[in-house]
gemmi code that builds the backbone of each chain (N, CA, C; Angstrom):
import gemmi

chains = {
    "A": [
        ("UNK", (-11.423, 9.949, 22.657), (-11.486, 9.800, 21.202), (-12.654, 8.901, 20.810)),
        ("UNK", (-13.166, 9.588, 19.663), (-14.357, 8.587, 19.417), (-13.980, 7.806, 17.830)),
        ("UNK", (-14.797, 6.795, 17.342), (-14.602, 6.084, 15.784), (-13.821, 7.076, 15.134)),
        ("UNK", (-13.391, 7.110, 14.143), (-13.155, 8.308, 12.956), (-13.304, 7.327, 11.800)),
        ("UNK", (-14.303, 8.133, 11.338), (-14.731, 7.254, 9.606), (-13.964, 8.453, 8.553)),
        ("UNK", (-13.400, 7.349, 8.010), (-12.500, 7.703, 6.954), (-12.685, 8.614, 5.724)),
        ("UNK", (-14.017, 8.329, 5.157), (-14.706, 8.767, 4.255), (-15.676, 10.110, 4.660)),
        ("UNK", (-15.817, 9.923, 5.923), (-16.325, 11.312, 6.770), (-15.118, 12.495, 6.501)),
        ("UNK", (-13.812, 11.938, 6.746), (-12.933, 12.770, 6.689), (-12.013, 13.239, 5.753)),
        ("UNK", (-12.537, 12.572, 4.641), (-12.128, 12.467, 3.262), (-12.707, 13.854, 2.895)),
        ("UNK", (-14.313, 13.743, 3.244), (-14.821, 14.742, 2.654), (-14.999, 16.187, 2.828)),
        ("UNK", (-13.611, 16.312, 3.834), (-13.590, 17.731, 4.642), (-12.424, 18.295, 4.236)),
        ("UNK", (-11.870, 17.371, 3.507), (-10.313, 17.817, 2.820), (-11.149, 18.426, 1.120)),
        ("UNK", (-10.768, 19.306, 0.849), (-10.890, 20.426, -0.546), (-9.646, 20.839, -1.167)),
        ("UNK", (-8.310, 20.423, -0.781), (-7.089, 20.994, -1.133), (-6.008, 19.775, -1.074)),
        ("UNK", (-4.975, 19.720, -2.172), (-4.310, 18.681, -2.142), (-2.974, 18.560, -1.915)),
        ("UNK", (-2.290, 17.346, -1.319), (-0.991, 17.564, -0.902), (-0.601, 18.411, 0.696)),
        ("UNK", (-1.787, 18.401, 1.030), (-1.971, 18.891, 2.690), (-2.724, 17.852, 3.554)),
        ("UNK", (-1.438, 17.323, 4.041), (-2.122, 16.060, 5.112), (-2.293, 16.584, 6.262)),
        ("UNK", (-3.876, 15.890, 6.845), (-4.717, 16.617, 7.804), (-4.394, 15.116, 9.168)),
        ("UNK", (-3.937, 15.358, 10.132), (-3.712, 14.266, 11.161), (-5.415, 13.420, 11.613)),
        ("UNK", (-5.444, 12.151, 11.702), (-6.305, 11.816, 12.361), (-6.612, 11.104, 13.354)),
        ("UNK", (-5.613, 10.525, 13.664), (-5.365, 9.802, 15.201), (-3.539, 10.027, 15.325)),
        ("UNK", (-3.644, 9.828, 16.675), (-1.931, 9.359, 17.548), (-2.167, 8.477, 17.833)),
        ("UNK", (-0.854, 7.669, 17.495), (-0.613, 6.054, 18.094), (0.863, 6.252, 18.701)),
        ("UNK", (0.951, 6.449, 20.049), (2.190, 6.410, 20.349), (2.577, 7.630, 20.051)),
        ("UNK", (4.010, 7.796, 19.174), (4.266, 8.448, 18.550), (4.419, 9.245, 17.240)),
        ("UNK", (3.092, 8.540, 16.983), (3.222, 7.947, 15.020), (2.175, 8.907, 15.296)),
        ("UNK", (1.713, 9.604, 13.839), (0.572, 10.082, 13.715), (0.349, 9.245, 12.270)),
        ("UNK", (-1.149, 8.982, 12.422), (-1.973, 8.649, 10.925), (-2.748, 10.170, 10.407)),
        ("UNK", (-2.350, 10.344, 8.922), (-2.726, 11.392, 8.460), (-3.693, 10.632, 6.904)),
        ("UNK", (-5.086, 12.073, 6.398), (-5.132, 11.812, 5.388), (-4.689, 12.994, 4.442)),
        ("UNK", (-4.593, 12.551, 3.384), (-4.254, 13.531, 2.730), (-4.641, 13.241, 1.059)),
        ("UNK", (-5.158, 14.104, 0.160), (-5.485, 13.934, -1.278), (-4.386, 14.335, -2.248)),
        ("UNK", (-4.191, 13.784, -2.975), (-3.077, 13.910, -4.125), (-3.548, 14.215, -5.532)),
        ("UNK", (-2.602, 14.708, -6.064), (-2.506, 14.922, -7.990), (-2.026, 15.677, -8.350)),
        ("UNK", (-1.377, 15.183, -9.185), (0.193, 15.663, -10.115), (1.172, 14.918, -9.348)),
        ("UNK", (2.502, 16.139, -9.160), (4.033, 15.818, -8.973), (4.217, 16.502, -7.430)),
        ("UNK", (4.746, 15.518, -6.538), (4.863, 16.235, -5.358), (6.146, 16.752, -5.696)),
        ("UNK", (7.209, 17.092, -4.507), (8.756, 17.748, -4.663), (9.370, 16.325, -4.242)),
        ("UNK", (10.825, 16.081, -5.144), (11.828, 14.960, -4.337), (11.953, 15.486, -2.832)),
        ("UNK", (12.354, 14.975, -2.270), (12.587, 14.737, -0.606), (12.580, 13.557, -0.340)),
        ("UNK", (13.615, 13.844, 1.163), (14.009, 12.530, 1.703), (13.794, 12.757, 3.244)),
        ("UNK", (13.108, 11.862, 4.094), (13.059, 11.711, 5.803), (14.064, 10.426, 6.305)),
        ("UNK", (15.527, 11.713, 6.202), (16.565, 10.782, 6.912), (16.197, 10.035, 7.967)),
        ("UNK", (15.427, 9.751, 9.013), (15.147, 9.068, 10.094), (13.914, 8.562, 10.000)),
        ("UNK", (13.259, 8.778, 9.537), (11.368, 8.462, 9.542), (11.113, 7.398, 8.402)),
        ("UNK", (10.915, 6.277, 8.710), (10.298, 5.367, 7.490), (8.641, 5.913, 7.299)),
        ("UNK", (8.044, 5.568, 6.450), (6.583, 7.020, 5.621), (6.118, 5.432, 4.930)),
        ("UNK", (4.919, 5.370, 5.703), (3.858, 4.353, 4.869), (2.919, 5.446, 3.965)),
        ("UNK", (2.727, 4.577, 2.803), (1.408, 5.587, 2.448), (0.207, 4.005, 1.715)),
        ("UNK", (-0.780, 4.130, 2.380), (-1.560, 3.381, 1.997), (-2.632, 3.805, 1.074)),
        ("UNK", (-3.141, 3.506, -0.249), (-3.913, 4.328, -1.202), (-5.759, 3.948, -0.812)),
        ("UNK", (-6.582, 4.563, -0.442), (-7.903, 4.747, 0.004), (-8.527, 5.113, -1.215)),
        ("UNK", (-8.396, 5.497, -2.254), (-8.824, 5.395, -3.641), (-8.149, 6.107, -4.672)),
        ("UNK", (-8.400, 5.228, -5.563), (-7.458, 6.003, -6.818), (-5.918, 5.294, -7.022)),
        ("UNK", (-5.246, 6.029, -7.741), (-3.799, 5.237, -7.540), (-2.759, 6.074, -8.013)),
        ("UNK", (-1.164, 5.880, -7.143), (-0.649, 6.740, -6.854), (0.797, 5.828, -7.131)),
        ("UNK", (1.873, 6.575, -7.500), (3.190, 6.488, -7.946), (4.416, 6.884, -6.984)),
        ("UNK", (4.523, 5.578, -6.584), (5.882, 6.447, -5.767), (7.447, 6.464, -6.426)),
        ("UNK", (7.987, 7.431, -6.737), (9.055, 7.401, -7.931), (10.401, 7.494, -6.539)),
        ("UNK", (11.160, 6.926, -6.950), (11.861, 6.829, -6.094), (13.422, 6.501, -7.183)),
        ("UNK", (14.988, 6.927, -6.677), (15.928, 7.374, -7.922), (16.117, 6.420, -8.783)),
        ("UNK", (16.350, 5.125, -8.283), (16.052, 3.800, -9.184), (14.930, 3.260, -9.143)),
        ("UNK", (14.116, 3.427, -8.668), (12.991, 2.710, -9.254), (11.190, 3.500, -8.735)),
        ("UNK", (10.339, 3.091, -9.458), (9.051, 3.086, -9.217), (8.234, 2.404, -8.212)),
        ("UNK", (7.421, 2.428, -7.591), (6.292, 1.852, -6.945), (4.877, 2.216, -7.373)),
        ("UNK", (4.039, 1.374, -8.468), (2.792, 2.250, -8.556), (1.834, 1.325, -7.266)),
        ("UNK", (0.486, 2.100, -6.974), (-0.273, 1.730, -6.226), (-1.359, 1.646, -6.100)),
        ("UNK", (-2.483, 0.719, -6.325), (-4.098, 0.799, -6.564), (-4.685, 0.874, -4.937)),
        ("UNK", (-5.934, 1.180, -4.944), (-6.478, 1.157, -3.752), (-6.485, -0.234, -3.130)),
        ("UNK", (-6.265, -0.020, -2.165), (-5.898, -1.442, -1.075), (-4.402, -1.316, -1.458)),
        ("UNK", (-3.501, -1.023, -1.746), (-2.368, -1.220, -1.467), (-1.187, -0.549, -0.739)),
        ("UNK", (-0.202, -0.484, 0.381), (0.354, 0.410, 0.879), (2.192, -0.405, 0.642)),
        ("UNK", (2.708, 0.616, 0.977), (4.241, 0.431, 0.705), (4.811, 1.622, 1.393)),
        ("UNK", (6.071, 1.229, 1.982), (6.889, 1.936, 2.864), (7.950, 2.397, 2.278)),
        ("UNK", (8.149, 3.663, 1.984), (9.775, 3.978, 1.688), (10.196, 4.255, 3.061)),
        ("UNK", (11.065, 3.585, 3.083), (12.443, 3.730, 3.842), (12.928, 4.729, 4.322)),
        ("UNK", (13.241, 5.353, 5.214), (14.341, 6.230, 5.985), (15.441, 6.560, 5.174)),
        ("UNK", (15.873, 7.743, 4.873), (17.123, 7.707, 3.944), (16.995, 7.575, 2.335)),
        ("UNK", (15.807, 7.480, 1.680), (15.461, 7.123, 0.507), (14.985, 8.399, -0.053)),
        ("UNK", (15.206, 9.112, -0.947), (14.913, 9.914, -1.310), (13.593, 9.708, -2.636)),
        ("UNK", (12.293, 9.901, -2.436), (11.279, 10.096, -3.194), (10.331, 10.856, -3.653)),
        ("UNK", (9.218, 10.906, -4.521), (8.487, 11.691, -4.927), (7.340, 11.307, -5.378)),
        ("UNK", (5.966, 11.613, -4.545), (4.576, 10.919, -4.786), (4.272, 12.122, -6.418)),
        ("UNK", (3.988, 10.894, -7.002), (2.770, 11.711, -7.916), (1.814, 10.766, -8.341)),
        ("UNK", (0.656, 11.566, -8.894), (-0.975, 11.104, -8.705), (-1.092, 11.634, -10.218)),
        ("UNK", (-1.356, 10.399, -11.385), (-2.012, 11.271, -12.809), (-3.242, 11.891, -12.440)),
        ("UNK", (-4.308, 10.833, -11.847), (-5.449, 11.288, -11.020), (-5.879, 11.614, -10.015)),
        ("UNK", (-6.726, 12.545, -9.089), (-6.634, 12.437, -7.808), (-6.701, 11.168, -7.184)),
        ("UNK", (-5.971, 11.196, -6.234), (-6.124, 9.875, -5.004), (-6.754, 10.366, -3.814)),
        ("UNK", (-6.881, 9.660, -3.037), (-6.867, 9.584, -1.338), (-6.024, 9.062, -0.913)),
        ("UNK", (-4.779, 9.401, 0.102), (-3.801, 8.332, 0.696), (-4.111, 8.704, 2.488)),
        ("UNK", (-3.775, 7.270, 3.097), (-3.629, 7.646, 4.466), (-2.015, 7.399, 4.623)),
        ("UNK", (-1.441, 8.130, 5.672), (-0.221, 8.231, 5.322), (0.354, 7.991, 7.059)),
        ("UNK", (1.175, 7.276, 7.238), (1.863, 6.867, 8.642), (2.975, 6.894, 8.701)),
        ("UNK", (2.946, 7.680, 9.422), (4.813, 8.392, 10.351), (4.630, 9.067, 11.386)),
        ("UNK", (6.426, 8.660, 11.938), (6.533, 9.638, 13.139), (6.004, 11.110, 13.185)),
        ("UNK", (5.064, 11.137, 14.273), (4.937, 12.642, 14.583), (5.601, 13.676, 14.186)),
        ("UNK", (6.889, 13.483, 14.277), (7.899, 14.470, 14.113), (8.509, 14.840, 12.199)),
        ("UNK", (7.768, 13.720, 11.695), (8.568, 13.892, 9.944), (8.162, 14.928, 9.555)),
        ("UNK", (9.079, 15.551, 8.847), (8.962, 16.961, 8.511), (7.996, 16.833, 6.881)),
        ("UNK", (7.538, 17.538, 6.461), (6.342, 17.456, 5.645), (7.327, 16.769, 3.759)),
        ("UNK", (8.220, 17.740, 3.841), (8.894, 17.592, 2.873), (10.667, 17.067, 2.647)),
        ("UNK", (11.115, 16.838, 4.751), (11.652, 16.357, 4.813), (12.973, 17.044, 4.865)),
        ("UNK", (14.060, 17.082, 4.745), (15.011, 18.373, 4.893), (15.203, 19.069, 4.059)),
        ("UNK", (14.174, 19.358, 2.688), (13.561, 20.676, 1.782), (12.372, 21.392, 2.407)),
        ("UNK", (12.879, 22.279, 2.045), (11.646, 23.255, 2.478), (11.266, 23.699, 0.758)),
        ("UNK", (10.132, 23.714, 0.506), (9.629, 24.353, -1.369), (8.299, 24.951, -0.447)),
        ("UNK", (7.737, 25.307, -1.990), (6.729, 25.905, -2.282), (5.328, 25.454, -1.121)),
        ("UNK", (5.601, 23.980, -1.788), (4.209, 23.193, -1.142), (4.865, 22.414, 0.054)),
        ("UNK", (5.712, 22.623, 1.223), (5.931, 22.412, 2.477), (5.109, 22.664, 3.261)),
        ("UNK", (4.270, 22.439, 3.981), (3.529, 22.474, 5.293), (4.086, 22.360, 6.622)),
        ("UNK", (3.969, 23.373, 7.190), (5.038, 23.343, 8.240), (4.273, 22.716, 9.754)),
        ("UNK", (3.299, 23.515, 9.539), (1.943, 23.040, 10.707), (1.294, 22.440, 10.429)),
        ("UNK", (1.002, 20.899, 10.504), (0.030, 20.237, 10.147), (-1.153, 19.964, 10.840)),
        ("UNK", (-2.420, 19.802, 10.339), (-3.417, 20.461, 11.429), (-4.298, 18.761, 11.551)),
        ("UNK", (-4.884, 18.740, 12.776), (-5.807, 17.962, 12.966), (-7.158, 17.894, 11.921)),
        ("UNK", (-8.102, 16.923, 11.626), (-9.357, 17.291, 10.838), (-10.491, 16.106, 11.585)),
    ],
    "B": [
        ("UNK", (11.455, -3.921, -0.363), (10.048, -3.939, -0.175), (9.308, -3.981, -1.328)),
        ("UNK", (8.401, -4.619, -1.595), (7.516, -4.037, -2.697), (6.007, -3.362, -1.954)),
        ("UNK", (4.996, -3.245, -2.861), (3.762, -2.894, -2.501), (2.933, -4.290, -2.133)),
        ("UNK", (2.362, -3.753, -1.193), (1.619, -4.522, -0.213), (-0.104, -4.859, -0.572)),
        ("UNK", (-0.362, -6.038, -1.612), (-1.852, -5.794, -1.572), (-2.759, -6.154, -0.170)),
        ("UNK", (-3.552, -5.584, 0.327), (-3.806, -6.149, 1.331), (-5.154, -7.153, 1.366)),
        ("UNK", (-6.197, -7.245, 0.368), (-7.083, -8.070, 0.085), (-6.123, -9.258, -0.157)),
        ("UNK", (-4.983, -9.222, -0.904), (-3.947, -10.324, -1.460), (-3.623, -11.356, 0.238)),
        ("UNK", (-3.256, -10.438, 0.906), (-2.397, -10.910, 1.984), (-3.575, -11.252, 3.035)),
        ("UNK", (-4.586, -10.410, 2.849), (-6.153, -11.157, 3.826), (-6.606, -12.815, 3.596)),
        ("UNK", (-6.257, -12.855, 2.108), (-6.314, -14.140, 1.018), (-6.011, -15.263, 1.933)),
        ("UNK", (-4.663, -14.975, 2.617), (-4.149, -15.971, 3.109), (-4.182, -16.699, 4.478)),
        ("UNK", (-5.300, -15.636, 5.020), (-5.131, -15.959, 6.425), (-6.849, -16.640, 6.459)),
        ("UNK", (-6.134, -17.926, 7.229), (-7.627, -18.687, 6.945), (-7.613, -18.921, 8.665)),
        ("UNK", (-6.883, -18.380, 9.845), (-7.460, -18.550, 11.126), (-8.202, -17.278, 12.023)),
        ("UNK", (-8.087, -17.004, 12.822), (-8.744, -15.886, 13.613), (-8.278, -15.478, 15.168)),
        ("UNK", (-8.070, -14.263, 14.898), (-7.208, -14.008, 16.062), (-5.762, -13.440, 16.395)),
        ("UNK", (-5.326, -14.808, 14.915), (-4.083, -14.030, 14.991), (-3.287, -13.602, 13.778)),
        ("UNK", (-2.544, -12.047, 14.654), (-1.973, -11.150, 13.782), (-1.225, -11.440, 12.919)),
        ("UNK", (-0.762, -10.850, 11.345), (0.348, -11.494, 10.825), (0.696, -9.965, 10.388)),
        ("UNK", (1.997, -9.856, 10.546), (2.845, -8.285, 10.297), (2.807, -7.923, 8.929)),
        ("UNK", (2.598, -7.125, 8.265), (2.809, -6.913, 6.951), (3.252, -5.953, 6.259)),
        ("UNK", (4.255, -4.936, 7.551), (4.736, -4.014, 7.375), (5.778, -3.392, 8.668)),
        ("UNK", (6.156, -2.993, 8.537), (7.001, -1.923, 9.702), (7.812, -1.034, 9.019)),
        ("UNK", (6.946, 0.032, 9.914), (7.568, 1.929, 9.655), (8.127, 2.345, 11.313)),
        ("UNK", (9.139, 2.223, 11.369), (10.015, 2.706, 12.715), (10.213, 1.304, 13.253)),
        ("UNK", (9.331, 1.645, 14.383), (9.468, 0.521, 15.246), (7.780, 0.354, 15.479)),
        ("UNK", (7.140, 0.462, 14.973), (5.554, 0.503, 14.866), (5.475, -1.124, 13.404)),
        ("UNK", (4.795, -1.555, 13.457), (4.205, -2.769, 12.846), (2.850, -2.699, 12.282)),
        ("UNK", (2.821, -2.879, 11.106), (1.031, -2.814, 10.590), (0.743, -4.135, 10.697)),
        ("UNK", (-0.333, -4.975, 11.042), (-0.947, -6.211, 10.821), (-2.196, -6.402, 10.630)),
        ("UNK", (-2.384, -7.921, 9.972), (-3.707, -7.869, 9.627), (-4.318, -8.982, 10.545)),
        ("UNK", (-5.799, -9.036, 10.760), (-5.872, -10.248, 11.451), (-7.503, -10.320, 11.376)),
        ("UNK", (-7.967, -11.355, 10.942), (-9.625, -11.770, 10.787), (-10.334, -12.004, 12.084)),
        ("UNK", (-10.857, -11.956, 12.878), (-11.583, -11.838, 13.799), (-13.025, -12.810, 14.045)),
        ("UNK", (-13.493, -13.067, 15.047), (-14.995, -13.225, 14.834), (-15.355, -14.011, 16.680)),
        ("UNK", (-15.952, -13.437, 16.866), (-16.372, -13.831, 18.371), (-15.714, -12.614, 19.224)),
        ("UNK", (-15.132, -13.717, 20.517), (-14.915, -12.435, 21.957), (-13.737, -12.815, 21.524)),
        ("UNK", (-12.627, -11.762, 22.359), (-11.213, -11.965, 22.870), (-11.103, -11.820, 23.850)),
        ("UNK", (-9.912, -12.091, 24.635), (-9.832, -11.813, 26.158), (-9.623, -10.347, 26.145)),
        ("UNK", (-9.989, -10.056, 27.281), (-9.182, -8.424, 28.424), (-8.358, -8.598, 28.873)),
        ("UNK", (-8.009, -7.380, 27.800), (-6.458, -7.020, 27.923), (-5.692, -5.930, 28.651)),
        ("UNK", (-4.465, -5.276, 28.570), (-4.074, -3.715, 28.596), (-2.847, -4.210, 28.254)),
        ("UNK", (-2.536, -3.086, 27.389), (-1.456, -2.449, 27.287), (-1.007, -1.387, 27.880)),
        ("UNK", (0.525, -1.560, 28.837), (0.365, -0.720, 29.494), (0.948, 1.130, 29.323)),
        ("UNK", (1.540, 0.396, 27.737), (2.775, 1.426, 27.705), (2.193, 2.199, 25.815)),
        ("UNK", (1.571, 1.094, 25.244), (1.225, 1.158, 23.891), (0.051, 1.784, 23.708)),
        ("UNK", (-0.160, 2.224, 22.778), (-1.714, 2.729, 21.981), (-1.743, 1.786, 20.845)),
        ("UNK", (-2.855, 1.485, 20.422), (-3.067, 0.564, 19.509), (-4.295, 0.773, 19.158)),
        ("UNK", (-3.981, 1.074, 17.624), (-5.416, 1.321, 16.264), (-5.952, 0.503, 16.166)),
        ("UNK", (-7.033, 0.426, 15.520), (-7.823, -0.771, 14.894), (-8.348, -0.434, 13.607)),
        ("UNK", (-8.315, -0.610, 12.532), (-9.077, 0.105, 11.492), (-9.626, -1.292, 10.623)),
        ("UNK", (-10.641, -1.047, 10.412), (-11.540, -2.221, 9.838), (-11.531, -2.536, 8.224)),
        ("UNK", (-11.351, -3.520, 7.637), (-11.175, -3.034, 6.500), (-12.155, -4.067, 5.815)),
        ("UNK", (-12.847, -5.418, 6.638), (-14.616, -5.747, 6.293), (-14.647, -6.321, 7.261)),
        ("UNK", (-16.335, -6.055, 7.198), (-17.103, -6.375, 8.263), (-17.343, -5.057, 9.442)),
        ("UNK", (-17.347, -5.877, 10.566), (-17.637, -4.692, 11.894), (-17.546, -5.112, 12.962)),
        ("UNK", (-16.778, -4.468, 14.205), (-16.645, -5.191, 15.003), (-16.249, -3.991, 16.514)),
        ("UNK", (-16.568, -4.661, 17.490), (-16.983, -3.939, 18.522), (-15.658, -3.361, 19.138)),
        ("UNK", (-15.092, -2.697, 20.045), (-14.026, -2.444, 21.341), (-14.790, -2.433, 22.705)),
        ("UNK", (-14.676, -3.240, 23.494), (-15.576, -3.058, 24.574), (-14.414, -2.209, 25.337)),
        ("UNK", (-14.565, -1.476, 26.277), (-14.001, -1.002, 27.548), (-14.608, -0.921, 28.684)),
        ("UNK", (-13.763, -0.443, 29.866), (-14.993, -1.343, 30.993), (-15.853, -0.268, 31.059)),
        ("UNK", (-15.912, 1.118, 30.545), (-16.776, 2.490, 30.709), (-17.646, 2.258, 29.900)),
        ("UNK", (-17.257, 1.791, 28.606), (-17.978, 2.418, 27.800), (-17.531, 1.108, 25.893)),
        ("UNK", (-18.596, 1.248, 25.171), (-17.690, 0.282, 23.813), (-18.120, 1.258, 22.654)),
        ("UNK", (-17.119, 0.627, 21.510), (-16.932, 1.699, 20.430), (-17.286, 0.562, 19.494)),
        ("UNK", (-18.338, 0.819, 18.139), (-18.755, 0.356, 17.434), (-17.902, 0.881, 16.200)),
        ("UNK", (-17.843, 0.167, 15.461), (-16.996, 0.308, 14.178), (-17.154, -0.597, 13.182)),
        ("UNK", (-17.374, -0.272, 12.039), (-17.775, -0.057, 10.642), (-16.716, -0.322, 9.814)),
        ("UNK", (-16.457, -0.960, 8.663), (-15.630, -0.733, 7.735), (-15.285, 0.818, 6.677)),
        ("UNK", (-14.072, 0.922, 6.997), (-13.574, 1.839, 7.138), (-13.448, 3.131, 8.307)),
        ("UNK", (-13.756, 2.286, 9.173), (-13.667, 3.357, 10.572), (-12.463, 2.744, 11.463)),
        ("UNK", (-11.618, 3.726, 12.281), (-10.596, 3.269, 12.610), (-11.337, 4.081, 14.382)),
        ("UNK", (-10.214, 3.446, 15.222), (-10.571, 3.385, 16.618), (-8.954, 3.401, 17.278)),
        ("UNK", (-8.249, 4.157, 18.251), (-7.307, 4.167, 19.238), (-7.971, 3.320, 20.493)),
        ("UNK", (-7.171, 2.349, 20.971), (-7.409, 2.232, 22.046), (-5.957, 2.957, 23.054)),
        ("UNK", (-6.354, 3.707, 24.215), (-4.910, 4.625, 24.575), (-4.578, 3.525, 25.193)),
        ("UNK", (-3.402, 3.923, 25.460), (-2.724, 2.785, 26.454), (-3.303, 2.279, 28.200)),
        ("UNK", (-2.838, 1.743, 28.167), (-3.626, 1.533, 30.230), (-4.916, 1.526, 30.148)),
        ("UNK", (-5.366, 1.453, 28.944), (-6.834, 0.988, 28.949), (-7.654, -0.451, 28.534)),
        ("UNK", (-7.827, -1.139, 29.656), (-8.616, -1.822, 29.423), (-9.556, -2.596, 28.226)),
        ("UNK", (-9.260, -3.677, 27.658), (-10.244, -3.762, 26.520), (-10.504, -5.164, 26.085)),
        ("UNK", (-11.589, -5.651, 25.422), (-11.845, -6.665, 24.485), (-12.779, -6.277, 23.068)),
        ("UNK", (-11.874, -6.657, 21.903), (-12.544, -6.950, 20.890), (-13.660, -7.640, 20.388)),
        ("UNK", (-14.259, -7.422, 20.110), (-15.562, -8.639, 20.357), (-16.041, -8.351, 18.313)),
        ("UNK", (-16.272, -9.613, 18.004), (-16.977, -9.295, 16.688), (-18.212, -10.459, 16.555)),
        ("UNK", (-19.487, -9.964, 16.101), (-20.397, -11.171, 15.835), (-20.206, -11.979, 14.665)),
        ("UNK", (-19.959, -10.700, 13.514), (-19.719, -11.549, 12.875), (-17.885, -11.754, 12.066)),
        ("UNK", (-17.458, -12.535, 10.998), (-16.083, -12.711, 10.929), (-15.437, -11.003, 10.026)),
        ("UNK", (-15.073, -10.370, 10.930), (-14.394, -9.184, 10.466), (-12.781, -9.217, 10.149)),
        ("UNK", (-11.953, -8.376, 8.859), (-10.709, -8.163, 8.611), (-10.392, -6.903, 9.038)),
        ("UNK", (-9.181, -6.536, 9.577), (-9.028, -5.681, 10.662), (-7.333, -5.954, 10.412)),
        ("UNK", (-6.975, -4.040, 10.428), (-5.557, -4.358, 10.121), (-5.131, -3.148, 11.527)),
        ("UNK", (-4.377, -3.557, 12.333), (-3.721, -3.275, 13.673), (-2.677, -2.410, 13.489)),
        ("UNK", (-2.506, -1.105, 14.276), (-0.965, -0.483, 13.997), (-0.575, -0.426, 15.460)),
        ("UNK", (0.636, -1.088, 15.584), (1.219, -0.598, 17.498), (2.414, -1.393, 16.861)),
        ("UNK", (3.017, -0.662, 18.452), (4.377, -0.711, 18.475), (4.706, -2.372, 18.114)),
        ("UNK", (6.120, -2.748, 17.755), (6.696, -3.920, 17.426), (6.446, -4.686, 18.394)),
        ("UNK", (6.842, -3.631, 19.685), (6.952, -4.746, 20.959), (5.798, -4.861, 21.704)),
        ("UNK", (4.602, -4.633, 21.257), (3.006, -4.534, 22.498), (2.677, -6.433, 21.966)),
        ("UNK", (2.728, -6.820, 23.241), (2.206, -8.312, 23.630), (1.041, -8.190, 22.882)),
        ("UNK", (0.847, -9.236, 22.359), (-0.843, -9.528, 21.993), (-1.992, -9.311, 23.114)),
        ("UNK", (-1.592, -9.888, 24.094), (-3.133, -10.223, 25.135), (-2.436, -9.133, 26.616)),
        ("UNK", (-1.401, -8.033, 26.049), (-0.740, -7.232, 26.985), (-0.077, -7.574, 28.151)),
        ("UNK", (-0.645, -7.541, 29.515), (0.032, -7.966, 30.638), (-0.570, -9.852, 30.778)),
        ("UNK", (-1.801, -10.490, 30.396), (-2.248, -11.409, 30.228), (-1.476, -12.203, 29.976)),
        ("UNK", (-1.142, -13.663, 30.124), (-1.276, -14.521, 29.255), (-1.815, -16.068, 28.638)),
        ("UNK", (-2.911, -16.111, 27.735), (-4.377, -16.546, 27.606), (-4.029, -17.564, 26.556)),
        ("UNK", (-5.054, -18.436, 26.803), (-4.860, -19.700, 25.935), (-5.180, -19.133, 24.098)),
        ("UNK", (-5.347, -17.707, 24.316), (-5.442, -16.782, 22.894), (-4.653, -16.250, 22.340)),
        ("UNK", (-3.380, -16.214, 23.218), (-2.276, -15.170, 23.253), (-0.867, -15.796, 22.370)),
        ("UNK", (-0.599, -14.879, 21.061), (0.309, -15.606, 20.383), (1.678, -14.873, 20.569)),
        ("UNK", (2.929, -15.284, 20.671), (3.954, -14.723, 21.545), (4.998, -14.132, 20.466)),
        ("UNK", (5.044, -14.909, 19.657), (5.726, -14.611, 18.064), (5.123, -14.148, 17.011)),
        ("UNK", (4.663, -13.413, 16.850), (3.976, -12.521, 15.811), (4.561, -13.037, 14.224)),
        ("UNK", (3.852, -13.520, 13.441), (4.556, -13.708, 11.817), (4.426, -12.482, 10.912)),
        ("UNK", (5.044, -12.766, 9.957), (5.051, -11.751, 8.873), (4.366, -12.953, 7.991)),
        ("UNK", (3.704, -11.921, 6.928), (2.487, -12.804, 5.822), (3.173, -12.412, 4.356)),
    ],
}
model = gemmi.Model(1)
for chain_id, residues in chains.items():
    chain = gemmi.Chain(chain_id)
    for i, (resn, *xyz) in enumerate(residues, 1):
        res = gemmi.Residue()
        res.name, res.seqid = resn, gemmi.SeqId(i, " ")
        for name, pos in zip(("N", "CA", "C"), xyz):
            atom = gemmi.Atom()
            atom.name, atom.element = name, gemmi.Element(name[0])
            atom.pos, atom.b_iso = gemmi.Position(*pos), 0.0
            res.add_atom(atom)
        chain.add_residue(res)
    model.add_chain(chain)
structure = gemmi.Structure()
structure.add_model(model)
structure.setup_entities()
């Protein structure tokens, strides 16, 4: 494995709400992925889901409460928490979880990604 | 939890070297930690461990070969590999590995901090 610049790989993503993997740690994969609008509610019964914001800023709505987020800032929902990213504007997020979290979590919709691809 | 600024929480760390936790998703730990000079050689024997830069720049030596890195460039070191951090000048640098990977790995160095804090 060599560096991976962030902004190199920012700029290879054209489509949003499709996180592209960019390193393994263990078992964790770090993904990026671009946002805007309303993702779907879902919940990753087992997987706690960092999402750290790389530009722009992003909303994590969650049933009682909100999390908004400016660049430089990251926050973890929880395992068992049922939430929903939305973006008024596009963002950039890098996003950290187990390998194994399912994209949308035990929903399957529209915008589920089942194969998530390296970039 | 709330949201995590991380320039906020860089704010606070006025030593070098060592990590302070500022997150955990599973059993994986995010930390931040300012840098500047050599560190000892290390391994981890069981862990992979990121590095992603978030100012400044700062080196990974390995005994093959070293990886230069940039702010905003992130770096794996795999596990069982060999390494020292080296920075010339004072770099912020936020770490993802497991909860349980030793600081200075199988080592233990008049650098090596045994209790990891949260910031």
């Amino acid at each position: 494995m060599d560096a991976v610049n962030l902004a190199q790989k920012l700029a290879l993503i054209d489509d949003r709400w499709r996180p592209r993997i960019v390193a393994a740690v263990n078992d964790f994969h770090v993904k990026l992925v671009k946002v805007k609008g309303e993702f779907v509610w879902h919940t990753h019964e087992d997987e706690d889901e960092l999402f750290l914001v790389l530009s722009g800023s992003f909303v994590v709505e969650m049933r009682d409460r909100s999390v908004a987020l400016s660049e430089g800032e990251l926050f973890v929902v929880p395992r068992g928490v049922e939430h929903r990213p939305v973006a008024e504007e596009e963002a950039s997020i890098l996003v950290l979880e187990r390998a194994e979290t399912a994209h949308t979590g035990g929903q399957r919709t529209a915008m589920t990604v089942q194969e998530q691809e390296w970039i």
